[in-house]
Structures are given as structure tokens and as C-alpha cells.
C-alpha angles and dihedrals in degrees: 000000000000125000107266101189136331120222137186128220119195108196125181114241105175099241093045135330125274114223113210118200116203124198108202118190137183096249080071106249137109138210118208120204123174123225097177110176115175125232089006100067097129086048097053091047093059092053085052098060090045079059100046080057093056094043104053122117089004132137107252105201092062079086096152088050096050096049096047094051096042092053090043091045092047082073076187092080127194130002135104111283101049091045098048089058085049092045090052096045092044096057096047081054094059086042089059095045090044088052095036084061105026105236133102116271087251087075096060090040090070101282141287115311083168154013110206130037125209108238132205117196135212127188094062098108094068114162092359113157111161136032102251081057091060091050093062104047093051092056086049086054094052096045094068087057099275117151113181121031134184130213139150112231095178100096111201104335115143125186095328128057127201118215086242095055082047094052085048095050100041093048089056088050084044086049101046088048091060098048097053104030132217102310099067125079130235134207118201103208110205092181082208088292106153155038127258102262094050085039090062094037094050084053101055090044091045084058111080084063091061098232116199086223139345105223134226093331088178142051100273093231096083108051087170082066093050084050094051086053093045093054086047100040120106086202124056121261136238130196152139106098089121091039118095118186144037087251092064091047097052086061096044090052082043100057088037087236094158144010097215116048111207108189114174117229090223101048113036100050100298122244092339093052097034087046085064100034084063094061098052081057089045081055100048094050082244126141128243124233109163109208100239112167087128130103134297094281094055097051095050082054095049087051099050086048080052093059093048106042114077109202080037091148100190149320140258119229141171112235093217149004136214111271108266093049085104091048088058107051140016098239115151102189113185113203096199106177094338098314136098124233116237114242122247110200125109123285111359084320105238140123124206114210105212102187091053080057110052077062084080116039132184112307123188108243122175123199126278092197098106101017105063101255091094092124092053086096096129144030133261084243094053115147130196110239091192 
């Protein structure tokens, strides 16, 4: 079996694009991976095509082989746009193994720990304002079963944080806890809003709500500085969704800069790179939490990383989608007692319509996180597609 061609597929989403790679080969099947990277969509498309011209004619179950020589050859290492092509082109690798011998990736990964994951979802405070907004919302999540959700209360604050926009931000937590009651877990999302000194000062304040995790309090670029808020944070810490390599993660686990590592699929390597990301966690006694707010590719290939990692904590997952996401692709998610089954079809057990598709090409899209608009994340049509 040799590659054929590789082809990228840029879809709008709404939020963002996803960016769909195909692997075609001459045995006549393909495998699909997803490197969605938001705002830098046009970008990840051209690393892809270096890497189309590297993979012809090659053989594409030689995956470790692949991924160790694109990222070498690169000379440029890391980063995200380098390691979201590879991520893409990794996973549709894994796709094409999975199909060539009928079983679920799982299987090559070393086989099923589990079948179900907990989820915890984010997006399902769409168009909240207020907190009693919030409130609401979040009654209406649990309600279909959900245990564990993420949001981020903070607005626009950057950096700073005024005891007004604190007040703001800890009576919509107050008022989420309420609603759904001890039993649910919450996730605070910092988005690398603050400073130090307001990172370690939201985290005290966050908890008297008993948060699971207060996520990426600070800019990703200084772990030293996350590791200044960890050592100070009454609530653990979670963080990984801007680093890209094992070899980031292994710094971040050396200077104890977070309690949950939370590695994308389509960012840091895909399933080869995540596989042993996972291990260094495994090492360092450290859940395992994978940052998945992506499309429906990225989300069949996390699942199949959940059934094979053992100390694999909980998932990631976007609430809803915007209304053609089930035109697009064949995904049957099962939520059974807030967790999702694990697929067993072969490969990561998901079709990609193209044509459907084709029905929603790329649309420019430019970040909420610091202008207000942070809970526009989806549109007055969304649809749940689990």
C-alpha cells in the first residue's frame, strides 16, 4: 500500500474552521485526520502540502517513522502550525492502519482499558449574559445527563482584573454552583488571561466553589509563571492546550506547573505524540484531561487515545455544534450516565462527506477572548450531535 495523495479540506464551523486532511492510497482507501487550528487555517493547509510532497509514494503504515522524519526534516521544530499538519496527517495514518486491518485504532494502541469516557462539556453557555443566564443554562445541561462543565466567567480582562469584573465573574460561578448543586463539577477556563499576581488571587477566590480545575490562568508562553500560580493555588491546576510536544510537556511535569495535562490531538503530534505524552503523565502520577473542543475528527481519534490510556481522567467536548455537523460526517456519539461509549469500528470510525461539505466552505473568523463577545460561540441554529 503506498500514499497516493494528501488533501486538505477547510470547512466553516461558525467559531472557527475545521480543517479536514485526507490520505488517500492505491489500495483504495483513505484515512481522514483533522488539524483545526483556529484563526490559522490557510497557514495549516500550506504545511500540509510540504508534507503531501514528503509522503508520496510512501509506504503509510511506517507511522512512527513518518512522524519522526517530518518533524526532523521540518529543521523549523514545534509550534503550531507545523504540529497541527503533522497532527492531521498522523491521525489519517492511524485511520488507514485501523481500515487496512479492520479493527479500531484502540486496538493498535495497545488495546481497550475502557469503554466509556466522562465528559465535561463546554459551549453550553451560548449567549449567557447574566448570571442568572448562566444559571439557567447550566440547569438545562445537566438536565440531559451532563456531570462536569467548563466555562470561562472572566469577559475581556486581560492581564489585569478590576474588583468589579471579580465580583462579576465570581457571582456567575456562585450562581452556576447553585443551579447544579454539589455533584456536578465545575471547570473555571482562564483562556491565559492574567498575571501572576490576579492569577493567584482568582484562584483563591474560585476556591470556595470547589472547582475540579482552574484552567490556563496565565499566557502559555511562561511556564515558570504557571508554576509560580500552581504553588500558590489553592485549586489544582490544568493546563497544555498551546504546548505541542513531549518535549514541552516534559517541562511543564519538571517545573510542577499543573495538576491536569491537557495535550490536543490536533496540535501536539496527534495519536503517536499524545500516546507518549500520556506516559510521561503515567510517570508523574498526573491525569490526564486532552483539550477537545475541535470537530468531529478530532473527537473519534481522542476516543480511540481514551480506550487505550490508562490513567486517561476526562474528556473535553463541545455541547453543541452548529447545525450541518451531522450532514458532514457519520459520527453516533452515546452519552450513557455522562460519559461517552467508545466506537468500535474500524479505524477511528468516521466518514467525512466531502461534498456536504463543499456546502460550507472556509469563513474568516477572529477571536472573542478579549472583546465581549466571548459567549457568541455558537449560532442561534446550534444543534446537539449527542
Amino acid at each position: 500500500m503506498r500514499i497516493t495523495d494528501i488533501r486538505t479540506q477547510i470547512v466553516d464551523c461558525f467559531r472557527t474552521n475545521w480543517v479536514f486532511v485526507f490520505v488517500e492510497t492505491d489500495a483504495g482507501l483513505t484515512g481522514v485526520g483533522e488539524g483545526t487550528l483556529e484563526y490559522k487555517e490557510q497557514a495549516l493547509a500550506g504545511a500540509v502540502a510540504h508534507i503531501r510532497a514528503a509522503l508520496l509514494g510512501q509506504d503509510p503504515t511506517t507511522i512512527e517513522k513518518h512522524r519522526h522524519d517530518l518533524y526532523r526534516d521540518a529543521y523549523w521544530r514545534g509550534g503550531p502550525v507545523l504540529m497541527s499538519a503533522i497532527s492531521a496527517v498522523d491521525m489519517a495514518l492511524w485511520d488507514l492502519l485501523g481500515q487496512s486491518l479492520d479493527v479500531p485504532v484502540y486496538q493498535l494502541l495497545g488495546g481497550k482499558c475502557r469503554d466509556r469516557v466522562r465528559i465535561y462539556v463546554n459551549g453550553w453557555f451560548a449567549g449567557a449574559r447574566t448570571p442568572r443566564e448562566f444559571a439557567d443554562k447550566a440547569k438545562e445541561t445537566v438536565a440531559r445527563g451532563i456531570t462536569a462543565m467548563k466555562w470561562d466567567p472572566f469577559g475581556k480582562a486581560y492581564l489585569d482584573l478590576t474588583p468589579r469584573d471579580l465580583h462579576q465573574a465570581l457571582a456567575c460561578v456562585a450562581a452556576v454552583r447553585d443551579a447544579v448543586g454539589d455533584e456536578v463539577d465545575l471547570l473555571i477556563e482562564g483562556h491565559g488571561r492574567f498575571n501572576v499576581p490576579n492569577a493567584i488571587r482568582v484562584a483563591r477566590e474560585l476556591a470556595a466553589f470547589k472547582p475540579l480545575f482552574f484552567e490556563e490562568p496565565v499566557p502559555p508562553d511562561n511556564l515558570e509563571a504557571l508554576a509560580e500560580v500552581r504553588a500558590q493555588s489553592p485549586v489544582a491546576i490544568a493546563a497544555g492546550e498551546r504546548l505541542y510536544t513531549r518535549h514541552d510537556f516534559w517541562r511543564l511535569i519538571e517545573l510542577k506547573a499543573a495538576d491536569y495535562l491537557q495535550p490536543d490531538i490536533s496540535h501536539a503530534g496527534g495519536l503517536t505524540e499524545l500516546k507518549k505524552i500520556a506516559a510521561l503523565a503515567d510517570t508523574a502520577c498526573l491525569p490526564f484531561a486532552p483539550h477537545n473542543p475541535s470537530g468531529p475528527v478530532a473527537n473519534a481519534a481522542t476516543l480511540q487515545l481514551a480506550a487505550s490510556v490508562p490513567q486517561f481522567s476526562l474528556l473535553e467536548i463541545m455541547v453543541s455544534d452548529v447545525a450541518w455537523r451531522r450532514e458532514i460526517c457519520d459520527e453516533q456519539l452515546q452519552l450513557q450516565d455522562g460519559c461517552l461509549l467508545i466506537p468500535d469500528k474500524p479505524g477511528l470510525g468516521i466518514h467525512i462527506d466531502e461534498i456536504a461539505c463543499a456546502r460550507h466552505p472556509y469563513q474568516p473568523h477572529s477571536l472573542r477572548h478579549y472583546t465581549g463577545a466571548l459567549t457568541d460561540i455558537r449560532p442561534p441554529e446550534t444543534r446537539a450531535y449527542f
